[in-house]
C-alpha positions as CSV (number, residue, x, y, z in Angstrom):
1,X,-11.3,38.9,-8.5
2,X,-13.8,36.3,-7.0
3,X,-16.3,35.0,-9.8
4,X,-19.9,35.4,-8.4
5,X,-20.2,31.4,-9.7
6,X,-17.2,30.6,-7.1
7,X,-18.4,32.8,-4.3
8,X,-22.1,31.0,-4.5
9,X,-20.5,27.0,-4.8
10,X,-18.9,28.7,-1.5
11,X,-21.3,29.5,0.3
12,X,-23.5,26.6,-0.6
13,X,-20.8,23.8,0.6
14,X,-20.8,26.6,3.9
15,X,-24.5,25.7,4.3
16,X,-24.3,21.9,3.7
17,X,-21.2,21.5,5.9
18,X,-22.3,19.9,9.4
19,X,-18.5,20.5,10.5
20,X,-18.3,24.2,12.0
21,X,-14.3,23.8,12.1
22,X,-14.1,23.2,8.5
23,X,-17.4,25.7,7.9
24,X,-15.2,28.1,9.7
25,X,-12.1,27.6,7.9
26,X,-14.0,28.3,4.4
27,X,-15.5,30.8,5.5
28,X,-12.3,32.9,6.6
29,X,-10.4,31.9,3.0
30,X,-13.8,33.5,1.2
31,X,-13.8,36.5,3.7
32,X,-10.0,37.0,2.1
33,X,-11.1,36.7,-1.4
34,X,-14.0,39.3,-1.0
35,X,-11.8,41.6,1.3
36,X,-9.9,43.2,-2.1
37,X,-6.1,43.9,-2.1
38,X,-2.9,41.8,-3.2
39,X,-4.0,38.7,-0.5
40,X,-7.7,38.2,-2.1
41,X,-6.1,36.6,-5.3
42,X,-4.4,33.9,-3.7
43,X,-7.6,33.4,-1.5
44,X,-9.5,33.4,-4.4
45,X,-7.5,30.9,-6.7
46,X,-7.3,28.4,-3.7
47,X,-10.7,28.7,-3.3
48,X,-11.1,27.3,-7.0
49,X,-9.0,24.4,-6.2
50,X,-10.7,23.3,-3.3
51,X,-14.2,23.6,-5.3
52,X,-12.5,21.9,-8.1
53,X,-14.3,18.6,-8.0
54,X,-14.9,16.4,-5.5
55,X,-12.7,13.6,-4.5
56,X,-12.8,10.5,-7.0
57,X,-12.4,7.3,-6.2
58,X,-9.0,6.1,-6.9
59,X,-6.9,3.3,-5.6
60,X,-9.5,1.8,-3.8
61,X,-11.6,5.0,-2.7
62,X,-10.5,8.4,-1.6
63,X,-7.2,10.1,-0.4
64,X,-6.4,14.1,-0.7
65,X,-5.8,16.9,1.7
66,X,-7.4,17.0,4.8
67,X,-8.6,20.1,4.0
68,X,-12.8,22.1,3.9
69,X,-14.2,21.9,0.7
70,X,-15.1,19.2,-2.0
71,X,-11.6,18.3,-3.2
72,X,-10.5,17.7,0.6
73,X,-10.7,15.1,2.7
74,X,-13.2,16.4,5.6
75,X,-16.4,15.3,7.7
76,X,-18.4,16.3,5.3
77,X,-17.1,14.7,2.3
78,X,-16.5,11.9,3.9
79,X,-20.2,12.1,5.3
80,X,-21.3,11.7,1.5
81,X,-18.9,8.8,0.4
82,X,-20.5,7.0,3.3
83,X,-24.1,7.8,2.5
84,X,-23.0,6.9,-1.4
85,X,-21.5,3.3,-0.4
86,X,-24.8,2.5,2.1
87,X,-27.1,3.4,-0.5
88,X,-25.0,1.1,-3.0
89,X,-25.2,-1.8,-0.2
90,X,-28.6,-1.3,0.3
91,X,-29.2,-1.7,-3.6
92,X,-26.5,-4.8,-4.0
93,X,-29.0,-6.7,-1.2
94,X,-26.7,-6.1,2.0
95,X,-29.2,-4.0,4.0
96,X,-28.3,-4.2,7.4
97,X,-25.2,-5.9,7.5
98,X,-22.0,-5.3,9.7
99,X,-19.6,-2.6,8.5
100,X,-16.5,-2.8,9.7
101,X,-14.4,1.4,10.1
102,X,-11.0,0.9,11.2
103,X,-9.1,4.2,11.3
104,X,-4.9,5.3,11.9
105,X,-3.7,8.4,13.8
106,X,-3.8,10.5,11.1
107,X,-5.0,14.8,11.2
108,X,-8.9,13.8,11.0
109,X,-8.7,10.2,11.1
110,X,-10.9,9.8,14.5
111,X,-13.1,12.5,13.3
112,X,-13.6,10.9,10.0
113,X,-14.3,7.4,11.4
114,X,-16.7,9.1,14.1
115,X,-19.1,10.0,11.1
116,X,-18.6,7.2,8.6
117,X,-20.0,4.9,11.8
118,X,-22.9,7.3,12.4
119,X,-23.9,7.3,9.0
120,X,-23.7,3.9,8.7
121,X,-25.9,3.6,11.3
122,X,-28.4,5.9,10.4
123,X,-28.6,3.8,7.4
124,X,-29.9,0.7,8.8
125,X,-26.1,-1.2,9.3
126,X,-24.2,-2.1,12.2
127,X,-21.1,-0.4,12.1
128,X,-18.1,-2.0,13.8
129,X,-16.2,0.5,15.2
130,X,-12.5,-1.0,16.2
131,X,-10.9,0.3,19.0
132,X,-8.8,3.4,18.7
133,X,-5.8,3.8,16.3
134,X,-5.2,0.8,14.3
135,X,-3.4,-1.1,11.4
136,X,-5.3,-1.2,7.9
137,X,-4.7,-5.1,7.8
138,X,-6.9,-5.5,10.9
139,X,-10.0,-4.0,9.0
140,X,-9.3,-6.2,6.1
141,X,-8.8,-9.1,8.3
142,X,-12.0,-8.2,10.8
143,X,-14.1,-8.1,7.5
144,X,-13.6,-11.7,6.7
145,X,-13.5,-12.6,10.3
146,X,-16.6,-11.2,11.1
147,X,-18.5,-12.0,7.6
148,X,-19.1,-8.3,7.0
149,X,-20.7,-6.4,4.4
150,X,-17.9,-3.9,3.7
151,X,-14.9,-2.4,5.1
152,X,-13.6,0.9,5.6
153,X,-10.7,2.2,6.5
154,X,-9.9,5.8,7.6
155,X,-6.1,5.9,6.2
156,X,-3.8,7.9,3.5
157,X,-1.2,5.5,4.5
158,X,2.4,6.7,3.7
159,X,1.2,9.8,1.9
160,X,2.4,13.0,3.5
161,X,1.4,14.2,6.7
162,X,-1.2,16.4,5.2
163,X,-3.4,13.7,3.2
164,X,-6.0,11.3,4.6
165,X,-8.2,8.5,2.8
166,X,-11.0,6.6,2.9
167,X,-10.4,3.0,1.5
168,X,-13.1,0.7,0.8
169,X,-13.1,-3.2,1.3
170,X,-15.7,-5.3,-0.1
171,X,-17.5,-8.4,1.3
172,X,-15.2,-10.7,0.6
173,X,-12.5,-8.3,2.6
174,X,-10.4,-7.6,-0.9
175,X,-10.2,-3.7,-2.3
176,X,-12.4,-1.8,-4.2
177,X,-12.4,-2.4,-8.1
178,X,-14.2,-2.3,-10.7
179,X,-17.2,-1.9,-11.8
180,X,-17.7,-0.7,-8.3
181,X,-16.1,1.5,-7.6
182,X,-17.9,3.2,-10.4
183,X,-21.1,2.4,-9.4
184,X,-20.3,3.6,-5.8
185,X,-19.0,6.8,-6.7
186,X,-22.5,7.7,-9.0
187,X,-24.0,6.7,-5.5
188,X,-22.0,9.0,-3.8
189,X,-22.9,12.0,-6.6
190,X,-26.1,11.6,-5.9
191,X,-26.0,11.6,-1.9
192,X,-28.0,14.1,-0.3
193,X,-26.1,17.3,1.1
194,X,-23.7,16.0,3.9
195,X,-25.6,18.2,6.3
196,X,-29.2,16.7,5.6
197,X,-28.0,12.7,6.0
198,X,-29.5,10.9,8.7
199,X,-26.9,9.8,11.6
200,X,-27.6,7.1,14.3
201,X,-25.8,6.3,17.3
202,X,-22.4,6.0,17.8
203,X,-21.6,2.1,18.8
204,X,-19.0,0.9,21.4
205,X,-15.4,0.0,20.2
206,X,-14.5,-3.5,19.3
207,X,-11.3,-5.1,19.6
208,X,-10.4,-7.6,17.1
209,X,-7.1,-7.7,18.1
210,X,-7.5,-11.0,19.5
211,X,-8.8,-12.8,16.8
212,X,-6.1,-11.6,14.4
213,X,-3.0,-12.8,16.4
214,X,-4.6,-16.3,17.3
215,X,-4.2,-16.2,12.8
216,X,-1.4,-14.8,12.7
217,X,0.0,-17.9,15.6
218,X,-0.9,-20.1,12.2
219,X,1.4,-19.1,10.0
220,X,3.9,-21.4,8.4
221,X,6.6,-22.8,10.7
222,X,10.5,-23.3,9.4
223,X,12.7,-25.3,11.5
224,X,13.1,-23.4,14.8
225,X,16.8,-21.9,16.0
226,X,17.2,-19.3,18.2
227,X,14.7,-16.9,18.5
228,X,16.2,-13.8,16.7
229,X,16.3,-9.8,17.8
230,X,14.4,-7.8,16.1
231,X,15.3,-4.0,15.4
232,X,11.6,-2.3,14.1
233,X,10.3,0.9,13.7
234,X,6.9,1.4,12.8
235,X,7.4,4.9,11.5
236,X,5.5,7.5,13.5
237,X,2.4,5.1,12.9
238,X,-0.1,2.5,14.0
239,X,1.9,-0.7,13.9
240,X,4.2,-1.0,16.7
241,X,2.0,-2.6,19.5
242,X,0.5,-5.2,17.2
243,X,3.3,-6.2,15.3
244,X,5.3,-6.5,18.5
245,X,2.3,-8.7,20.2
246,X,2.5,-10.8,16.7
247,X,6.0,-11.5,17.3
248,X,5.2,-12.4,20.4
249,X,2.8,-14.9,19.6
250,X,5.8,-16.4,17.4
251,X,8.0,-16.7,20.6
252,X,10.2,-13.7,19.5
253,X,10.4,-11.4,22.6
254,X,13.6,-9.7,21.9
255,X,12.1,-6.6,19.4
256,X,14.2,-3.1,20.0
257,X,12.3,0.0,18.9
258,X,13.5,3.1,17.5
259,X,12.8,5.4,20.4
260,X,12.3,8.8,18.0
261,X,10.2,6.5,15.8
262,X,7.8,4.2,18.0
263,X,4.6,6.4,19.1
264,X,1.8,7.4,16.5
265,X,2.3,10.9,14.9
266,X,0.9,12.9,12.5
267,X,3.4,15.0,11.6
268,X,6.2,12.2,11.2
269,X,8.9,14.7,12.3
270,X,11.7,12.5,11.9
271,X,11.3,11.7,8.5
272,X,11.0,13.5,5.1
273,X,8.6,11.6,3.9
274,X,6.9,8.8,5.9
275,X,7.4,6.0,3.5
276,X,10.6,3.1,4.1
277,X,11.3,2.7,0.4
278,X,12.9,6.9,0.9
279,X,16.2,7.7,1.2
280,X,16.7,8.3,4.3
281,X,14.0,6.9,6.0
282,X,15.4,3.6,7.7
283,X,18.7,5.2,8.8
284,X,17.4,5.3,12.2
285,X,16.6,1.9,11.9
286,X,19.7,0.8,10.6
287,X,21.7,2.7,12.9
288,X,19.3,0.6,15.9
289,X,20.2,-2.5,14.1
290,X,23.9,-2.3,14.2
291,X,24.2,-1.0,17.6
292,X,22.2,-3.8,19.5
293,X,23.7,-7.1,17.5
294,X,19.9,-7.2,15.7
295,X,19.3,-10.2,13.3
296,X,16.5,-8.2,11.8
297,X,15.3,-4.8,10.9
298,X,11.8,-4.2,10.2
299,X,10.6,-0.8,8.9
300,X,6.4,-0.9,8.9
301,X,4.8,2.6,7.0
302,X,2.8,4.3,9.0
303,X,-0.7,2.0,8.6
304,X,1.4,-0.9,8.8
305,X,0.0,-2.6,5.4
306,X,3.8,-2.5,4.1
307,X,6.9,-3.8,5.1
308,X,10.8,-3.7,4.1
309,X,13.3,-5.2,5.8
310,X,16.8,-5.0,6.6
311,X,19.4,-7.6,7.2
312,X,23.7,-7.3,8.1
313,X,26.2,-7.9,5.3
314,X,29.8,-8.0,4.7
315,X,29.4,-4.2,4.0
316,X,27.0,-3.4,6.8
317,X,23.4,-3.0,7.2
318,X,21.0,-2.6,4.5
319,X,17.7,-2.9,3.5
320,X,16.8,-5.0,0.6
321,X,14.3,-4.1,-2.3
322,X,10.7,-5.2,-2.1
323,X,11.5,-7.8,-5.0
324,X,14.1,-9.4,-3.0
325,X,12.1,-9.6,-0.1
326,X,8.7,-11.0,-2.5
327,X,11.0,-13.4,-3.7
328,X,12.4,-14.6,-0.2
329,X,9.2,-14.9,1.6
330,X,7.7,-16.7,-1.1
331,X,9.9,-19.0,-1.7
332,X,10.1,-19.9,2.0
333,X,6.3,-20.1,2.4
334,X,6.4,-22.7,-0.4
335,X,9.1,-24.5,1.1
336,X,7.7,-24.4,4.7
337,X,3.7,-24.6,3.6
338,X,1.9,-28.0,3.0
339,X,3.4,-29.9,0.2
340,X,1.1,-29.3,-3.0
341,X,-1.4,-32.1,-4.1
342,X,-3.7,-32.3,-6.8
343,X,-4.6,-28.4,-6.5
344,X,-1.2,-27.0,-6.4
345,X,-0.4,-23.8,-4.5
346,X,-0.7,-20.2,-6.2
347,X,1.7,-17.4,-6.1
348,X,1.0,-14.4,-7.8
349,X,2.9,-10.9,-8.3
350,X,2.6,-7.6,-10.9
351,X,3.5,-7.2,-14.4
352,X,6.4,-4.5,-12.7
353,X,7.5,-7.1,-10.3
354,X,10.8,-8.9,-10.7
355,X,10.1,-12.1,-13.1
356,X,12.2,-14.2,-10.3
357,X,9.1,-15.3,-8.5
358,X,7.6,-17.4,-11.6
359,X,10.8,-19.3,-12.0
360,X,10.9,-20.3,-8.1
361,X,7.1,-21.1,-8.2
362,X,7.9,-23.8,-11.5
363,X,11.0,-25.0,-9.5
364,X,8.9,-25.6,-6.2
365,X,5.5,-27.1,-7.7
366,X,3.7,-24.5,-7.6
367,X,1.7,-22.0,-9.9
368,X,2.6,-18.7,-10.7
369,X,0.1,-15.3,-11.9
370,X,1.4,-12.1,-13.0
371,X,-1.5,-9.4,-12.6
372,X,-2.2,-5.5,-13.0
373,X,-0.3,-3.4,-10.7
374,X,-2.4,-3.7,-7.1
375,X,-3.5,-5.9,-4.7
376,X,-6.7,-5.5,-5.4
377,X,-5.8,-7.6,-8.4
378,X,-3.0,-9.6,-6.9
379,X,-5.6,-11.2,-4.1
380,X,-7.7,-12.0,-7.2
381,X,-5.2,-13.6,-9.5
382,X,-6.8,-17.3,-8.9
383,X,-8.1,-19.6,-6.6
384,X,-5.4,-21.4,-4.2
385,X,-3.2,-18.2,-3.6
386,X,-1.0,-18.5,-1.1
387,X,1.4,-15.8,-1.4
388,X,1.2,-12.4,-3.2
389,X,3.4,-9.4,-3.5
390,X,4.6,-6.1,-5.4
391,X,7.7,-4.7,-5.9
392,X,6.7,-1.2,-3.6
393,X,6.7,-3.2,-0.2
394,X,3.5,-5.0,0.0
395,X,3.5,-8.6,0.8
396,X,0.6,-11.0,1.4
397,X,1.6,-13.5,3.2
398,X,-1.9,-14.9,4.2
399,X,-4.7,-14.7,2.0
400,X,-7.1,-16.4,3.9
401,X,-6.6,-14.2,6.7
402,X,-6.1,-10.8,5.1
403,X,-6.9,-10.4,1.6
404,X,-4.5,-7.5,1.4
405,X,-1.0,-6.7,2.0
406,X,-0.3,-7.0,5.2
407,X,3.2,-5.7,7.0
408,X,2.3,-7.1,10.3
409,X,2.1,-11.1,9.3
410,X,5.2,-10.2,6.7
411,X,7.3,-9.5,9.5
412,X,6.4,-12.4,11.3
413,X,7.4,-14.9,8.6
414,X,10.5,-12.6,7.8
415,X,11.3,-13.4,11.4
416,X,10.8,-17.0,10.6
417,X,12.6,-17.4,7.9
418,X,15.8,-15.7,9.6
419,X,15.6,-18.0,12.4
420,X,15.3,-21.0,10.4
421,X,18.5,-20.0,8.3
422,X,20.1,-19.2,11.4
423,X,19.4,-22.7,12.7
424,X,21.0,-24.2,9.4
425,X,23.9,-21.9,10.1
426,X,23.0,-19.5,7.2
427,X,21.8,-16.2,6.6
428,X,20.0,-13.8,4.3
429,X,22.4,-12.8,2.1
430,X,23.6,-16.3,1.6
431,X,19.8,-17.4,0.9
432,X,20.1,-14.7,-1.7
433,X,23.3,-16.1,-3.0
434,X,21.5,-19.5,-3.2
435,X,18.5,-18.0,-5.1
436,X,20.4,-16.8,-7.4
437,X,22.5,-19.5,-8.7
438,X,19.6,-21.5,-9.1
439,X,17.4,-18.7,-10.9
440,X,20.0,-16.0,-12.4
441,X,20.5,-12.6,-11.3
442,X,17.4,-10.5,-11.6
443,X,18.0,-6.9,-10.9
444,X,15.0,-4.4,-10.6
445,X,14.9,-0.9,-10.5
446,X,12.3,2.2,-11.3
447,X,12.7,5.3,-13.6
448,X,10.0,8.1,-12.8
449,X,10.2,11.4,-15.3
450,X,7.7,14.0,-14.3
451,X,6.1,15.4,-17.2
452,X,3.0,17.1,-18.1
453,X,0.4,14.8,-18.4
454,X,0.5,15.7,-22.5
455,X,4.0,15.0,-22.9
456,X,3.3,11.8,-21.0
457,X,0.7,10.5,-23.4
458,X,2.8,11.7,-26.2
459,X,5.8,9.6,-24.8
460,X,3.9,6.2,-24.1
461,X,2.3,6.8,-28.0
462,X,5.4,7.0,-29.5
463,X,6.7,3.6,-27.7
464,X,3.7,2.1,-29.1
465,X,3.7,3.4,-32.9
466,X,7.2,2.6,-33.0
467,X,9.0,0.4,-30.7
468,X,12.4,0.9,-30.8
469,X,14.7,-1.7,-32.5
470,X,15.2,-5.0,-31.2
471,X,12.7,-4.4,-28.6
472,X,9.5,-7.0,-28.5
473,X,6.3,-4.8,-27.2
474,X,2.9,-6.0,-25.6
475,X,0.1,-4.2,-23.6
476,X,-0.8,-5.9,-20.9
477,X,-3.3,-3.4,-19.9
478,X,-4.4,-0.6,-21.7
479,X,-2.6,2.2,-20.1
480,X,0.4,0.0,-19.3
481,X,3.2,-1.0,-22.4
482,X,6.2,-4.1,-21.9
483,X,8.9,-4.2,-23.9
484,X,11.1,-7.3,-23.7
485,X,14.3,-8.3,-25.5
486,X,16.8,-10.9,-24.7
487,X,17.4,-11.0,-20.6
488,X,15.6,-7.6,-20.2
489,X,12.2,-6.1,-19.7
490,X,10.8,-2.7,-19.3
491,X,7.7,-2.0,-18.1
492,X,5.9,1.4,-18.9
493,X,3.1,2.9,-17.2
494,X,1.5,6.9,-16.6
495,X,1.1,7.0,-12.4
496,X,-2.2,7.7,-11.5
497,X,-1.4,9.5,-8.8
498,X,1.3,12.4,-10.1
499,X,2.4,14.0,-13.2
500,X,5.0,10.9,-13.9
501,X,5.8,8.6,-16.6
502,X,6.8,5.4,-15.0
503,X,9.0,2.2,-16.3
504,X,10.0,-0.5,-14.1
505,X,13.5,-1.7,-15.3
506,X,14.7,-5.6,-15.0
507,X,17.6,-7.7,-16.6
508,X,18.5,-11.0,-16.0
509,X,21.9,-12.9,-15.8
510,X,21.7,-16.8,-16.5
511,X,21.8,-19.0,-13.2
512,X,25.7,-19.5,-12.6
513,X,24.9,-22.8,-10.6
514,X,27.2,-22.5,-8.2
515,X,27.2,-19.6,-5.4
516,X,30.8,-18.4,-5.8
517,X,29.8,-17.2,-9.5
518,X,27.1,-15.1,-8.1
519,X,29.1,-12.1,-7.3
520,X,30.4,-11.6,-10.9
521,X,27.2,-12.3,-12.5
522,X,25.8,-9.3,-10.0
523,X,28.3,-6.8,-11.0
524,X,27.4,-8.0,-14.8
525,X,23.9,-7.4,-14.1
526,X,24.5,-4.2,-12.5
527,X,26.3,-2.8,-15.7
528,X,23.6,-3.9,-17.8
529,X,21.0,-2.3,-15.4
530,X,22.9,1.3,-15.4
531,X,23.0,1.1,-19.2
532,X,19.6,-0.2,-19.6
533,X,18.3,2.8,-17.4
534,X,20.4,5.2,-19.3
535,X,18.5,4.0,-22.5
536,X,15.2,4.0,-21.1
537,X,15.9,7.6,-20.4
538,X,16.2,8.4,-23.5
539,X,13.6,6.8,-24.7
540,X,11.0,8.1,-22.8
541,X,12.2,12.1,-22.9
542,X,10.1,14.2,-24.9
């Protein structure tokens, strides 16, 4: 039965809704719920969800279904978030700066950006509206470009087909954080009804495409060999023009696309689930890699702020892990990059990232940061940061340009670096090889048990009122517990996005010296990694 408290919160988000397709849409779930009969329960209880609560801001502002209601992502909650961050501007002494909206091909994502502009612009800013469909790295890039206020871009990035976002970039074109975010979303709370906000004109489009590749042209140079071919997908999203003109730029013309894979799409039919770290996801990539003689694969997510890459092996094609690719690119940006001075260079990775990174920093001159999980803390790990990354696929390869992680300007110097190793008659794997005779054998991997969020917090206080034997334990945050015993470290941590318990496995094999030991030492490591994750298992089961 409908509770006459429901029905009312109803009809009041009907009447404050300036949408009529999403006023339309609530109103035919509440016409269920009051109709009686076996179908008005299950109108009724999703009613309650989508009145639930509104949308919080999380990992750098909003993402949920697109969907009517509070607890969706629609034009009128996004109307509200808007009018919540202009009235927050206004108070931090930005009235009337630019505001860059940037927005992907996601279900709502024109719509969306349509009404953050106008409100924008009804408050007193000059919204910047980029042109059409585009990467999230552009907007993080066109804020510092342009000396903007804020950034905003309409994306839920490689969540399912049926989310969208809202993510907020700040003046100095880095995430959301705190305080904040905090203080944004109390603004937001106490926006007017989305319905009675003022809304000014819509501006033209800009294109800042321009600007962004003459950057991207700057990147760091390694010796030049051929110019390699590139297999890419961009995964049903935004990516594959711009990445392609990047490459471009780079003198790499020679870039095969996945045909089934290359045109912006909502629905992401060909894949599961629209994120290159799945199983399954590259195979069409790989498969496009093998059959035209590639050098390189390159699988963007749909928003194009991650990349992973694929390279050819003795055992075929595959793609490597984000922690192999962090600790490529990094290393070859400090090798190619201006030799350090008095103010030596700053790389910077996650507390969950493979440990790898710090030993190639101390080896190359440079300094090393461990942060939080994010790149909205990875960008702010220090001043002279030059390369940043975490283990999921995001790579900063150029914080001056884009204070984010950016897939487009990865794939660029991945394409570098392989034509450079070409050119000294080497390769990927054998760069690999090299790494880790010099470093050890570091092998990552993730463990995710989905439990209720009580057995969660049950799990994570046990670990930190008893650690288990022989185990050394630290917080490095307070939701986020390291354990660490010789050659090993596990990382735990609740998601803050599911009903998971997380731990981020590593162990560590001495560096063998000499290439032709690396093989054994990786099949060491392995065993220790498959035992390690069967113990971590256990540890963390309720």
């Amino acid at each position: 039965m409908l509770a006459p408290q429901l029905r009312d919160a109803v009809l009041r988000w009907i009447a404050d809704d300036p949408d009529p397709d999403t006023r339309t849409e609530l109103q035919r779930v509440l016409a269920t719920a009051m109709a009686g009969g076996p179908p008005a329960e299950d109108a009724a209880a999703e009613l309650a969800e989508r009145m639930s609560g509104p949308l919080r801001f999380g990992t750098a502002g909003l993402r949920g279904p697109v969907r009517a209601g509070p607890s969706g992502m629609n034009v009128a909650v996004v109307t509200r978030a808007t009018a919540g961050l202009a009235a927050w501007l206004r108070a931090s002494g930005q009235q009337g700066g630019q505001v860059v909206v940037g927005r992907d091909a996601r279900h709502g994502s024109a719509a969306f950006a349509t009404a953050t502009a106008r409100v924008l612009a009804g408050a007193g800013f000059t919204p910047v509206l980029l042109d059409g469909p585009v990467p999230t790295p552009l907007v993080a890039f066109a804020v510092r470009h342009l000396g903007a206020v804020a950034g905003i871009a309409v994306t839920a990035s490689h969540n399912p087909p049926a989310d969208n976002g809202y993510k907020v970039y700040l003046s100095d074109g880095a995430q959301l954080v705190g305080p904040d975010d905090a203080a944004i979303e109390a603004a937001v709370d106490a926006a007017p009804a989305a319905v009675a906000v003022p809304l000014g004109a819509l501006p033209d489009p800009a294109d800042l495409t321009g600007p962004y590749l003459d950057r991207v042209a700057t990147l760091p140079r390694g010796p030049q060999g051929p110019a390699p071919r590139i297999a890419l997908t961009p995964m049903h999203g935004v990516g594959g023009a711009l990445v392609t003109a990047a490459f471009a730029r780079t003198g790499v013309h020679d870039v095969r696309v996945v045909a089934s894979q290359a045109r912006p799409d909502p629905d992401f039919p060909t894949v599961a689930f629209p994120n290159p770290e799945e199983p399954g996801a590259t195979d069409a990539l790989l498969a496009l890699a093998a059959e035209s003689g590639a050098d390189l694969a390159v699988a963007l997510d749909p928003d194009a702020d991650r990349c992973a890459i694929g390279v050819p092996g003795d055992g075929g094609w595959r793609m490597l892990s984000g922690d192999e690719t962090g600790v490529l690119l990094g290393d070859h940006l400090l090798r190619t990059g201006p030799p350090p001075g008095d103010d030596r260079p700053l790389v910077a990775t996650t507390v969950v990232s493979s440990s790898m990174l710090g030993r190639v920093a101390a080896a190359r001159g440079a300094r090393f940061a461990e942060t939080l999980t994010g790149f909205k803390w990875i960008v702010r790990g220090g001043p002279g940061l030059v390369f940043g990354y975490e283990e999921a696929i995001g790579l900063c390869v150029d914080p001056g340009g884009v204070r984010d992680k950016d897939g487009i300007s990865a794939a660029v110097v991945a394409a570098d670096l392989v034509r450079g190793l070409a050119a000294a008659g080497s390769s990927v794997p054998a760069r690999l090889d090299e790494l880790a005779a010099e470093f050890g054998v570091h092998l990552t991997r993730g463990v995710s048990l989905r439990l209720p969020a009580a057995e969660r917090d049950a799990a994570v206080q046990r670990l930190r009122d008893a650690p288990p034997s022989g185990w050394e334990i630290d917080r490095p945050a307070p939701d986020v517990l390291r354990l660490r015993r010789d050659g090993e470290r596990v990382v735990v941590r609740p998601s803050g996005t599911e009903p998971k318990l997380k731990a981020y496995l590593e162990v560590v094999e001495p560096p063998a010296g000499d290439v032709a030991l690396v093989p054994a030492s990786r099949a060491v490591a392995a065993d220790r990694l498959a035992a390690l994750g069967a113990e971590v298992e256990r540890m963390l089961a309720p």
